[in-house]
C-alpha positions, 0 to 999 in steps of 0.5 A: 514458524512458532509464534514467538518467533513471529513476533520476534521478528516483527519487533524485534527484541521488543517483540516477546509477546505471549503468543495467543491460544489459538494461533493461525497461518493467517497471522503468521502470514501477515507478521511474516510480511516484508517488502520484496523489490527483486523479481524473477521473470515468472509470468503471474498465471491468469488465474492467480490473478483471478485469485488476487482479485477475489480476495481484494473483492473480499475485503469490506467496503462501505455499504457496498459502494466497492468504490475502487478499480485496479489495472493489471499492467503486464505491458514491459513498455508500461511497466518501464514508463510507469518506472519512470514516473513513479521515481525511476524505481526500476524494480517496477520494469522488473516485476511481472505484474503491476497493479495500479489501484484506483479510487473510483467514482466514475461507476458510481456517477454512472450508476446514479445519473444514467441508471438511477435518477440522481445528479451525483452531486454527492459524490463531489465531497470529501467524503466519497473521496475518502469512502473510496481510498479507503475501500481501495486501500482494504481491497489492496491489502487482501490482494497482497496477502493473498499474494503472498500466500502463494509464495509471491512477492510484493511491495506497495507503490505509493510513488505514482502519486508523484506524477498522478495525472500522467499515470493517469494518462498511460492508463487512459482513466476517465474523469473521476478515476484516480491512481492512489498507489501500485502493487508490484507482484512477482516471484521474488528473486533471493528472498531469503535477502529480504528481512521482516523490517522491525515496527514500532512497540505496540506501546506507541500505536495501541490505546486504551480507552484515550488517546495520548501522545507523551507516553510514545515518547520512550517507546519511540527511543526504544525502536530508533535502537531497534530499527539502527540494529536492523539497518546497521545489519542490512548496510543501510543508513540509520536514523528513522527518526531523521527519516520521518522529519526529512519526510514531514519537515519540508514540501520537497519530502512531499516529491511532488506530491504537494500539487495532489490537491489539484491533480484530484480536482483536474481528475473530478475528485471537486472535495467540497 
């Protein structure tokens, strides 16, 4: 696909963008990117898998901390009851391969109290916490790439934060390990029914030199008609901006999620 394309797709008529000098698969991949909830029964191979985790190992990760983990979940019984905590999203049950990304500080503890000399004290405040979602989150994003590179499909999960202690459970995680989203992974089925979804102009999320929050307003206006157009053609409900109120406008948005607090403190995440 050409460039402008790429980027035509990506935003939509907003999206005429010169494409640059040098253009690569890569970026093509990356703005090719949509969400894929429909699964054929292919088993992911072991070693596409192998594959999928050396690319997440490949991501940057703060001082080399690499304070994450992932379960493979390929169990049809687990996959199911992972479903069902995680919103009765039956796309879950459906895909072959299931990766739960995990925050990790149980190894760090480990490595500091019995193989080093340290009490981990350290590892109690947020910013261990936060060192390690976001390794988790680089790591998770090259699986997914590299997923799709193969022509495999994937969709993020972040519903298992719905009921992460009971995720926590199925997966039998130790005190300091903590469920941060999934990653289903599959063959897709039909994806030629699956479009890139339209993001915003890059007017509303790139700055130059300071930050500024007036300015989004018009270009914000301009996506809400971008993003009508493309539900209005796939037969759903419009109204993004309706959409991020609902989300951020009550505690019933947060679907549970508002007791994170406390499953990250029963899971030994203290965030002093």
């Amino acid at each position: 696909m050409a460039a402008v394309d790429s980027y035509r797709l990506r935003y939509g008529v907003g999206g005429a963008f010169e494409p640059p000098a040098v253009w690569s698969e890569v970026l093509a991949q990356q703005l090719a990117h949509r969400s894929v909830r429909s699964y054929r029964p292919d088993p992911v191979p072991d070693d596409t898998l192998t594959a999928l985790i050396a690319a997440a190992q490949s991501a940057p990760t703060s001082g080399n901390l690499q304070l994450w983990s992932v379960v493979a979940v390929r169990d049809a019984g687990r996959r199911t009851r992972l479903a069902k905590l995680a919103g009765e999203q039956d796309f879950i049950a459906q895909a072959p391969l299931f990766l739960v990304w995990l925050a990790d500080l149980a190894r760090a503890r480990h490595i500091t109290t019995e193989l080093g000399s340290g009490t981990a004290e350290a590892a109690d405040f947020v910013e261990a916490a936060l060192l390690a979602f976001v390794d988790v989150a680089l790591a998770a994003q090259n699986a997914s790439l590299a997923a799709e590179s193969f022509g495999l499909g994937t969709v993020f999960v972040g519903a298992i934060r719905n009921h992460p202690l009971d995720v926590a459970a199925e997966l039998q995680l130790p005190p300091n390990v903590f469920p941060v989203f999934g990653l289903t992974v599959g063959q897709p089925d039909q994806l030629g029914e699956t479009s890139v979804k339209p993001r915003l102009p890059q007017e509303a999320v790139l700055h130059h030199e300071r930050y500024e929050l007036p300015p989004q307003e018009p270009h914000l206006r301009t996506y809400e008609e971008t993003l009508d157009a493309f539900y209005a053609e796939a037969g759903l409900p419009s109204g993004w901006t309706a959409r991020v109120a609902t989300r951020f406008g009550t505690i019933a948005g947060l679907k549970g999620r508002e007791h994170l607090r406390e499953a990250l403190r029963v899971s030994g995440f203290e965030l002093r």
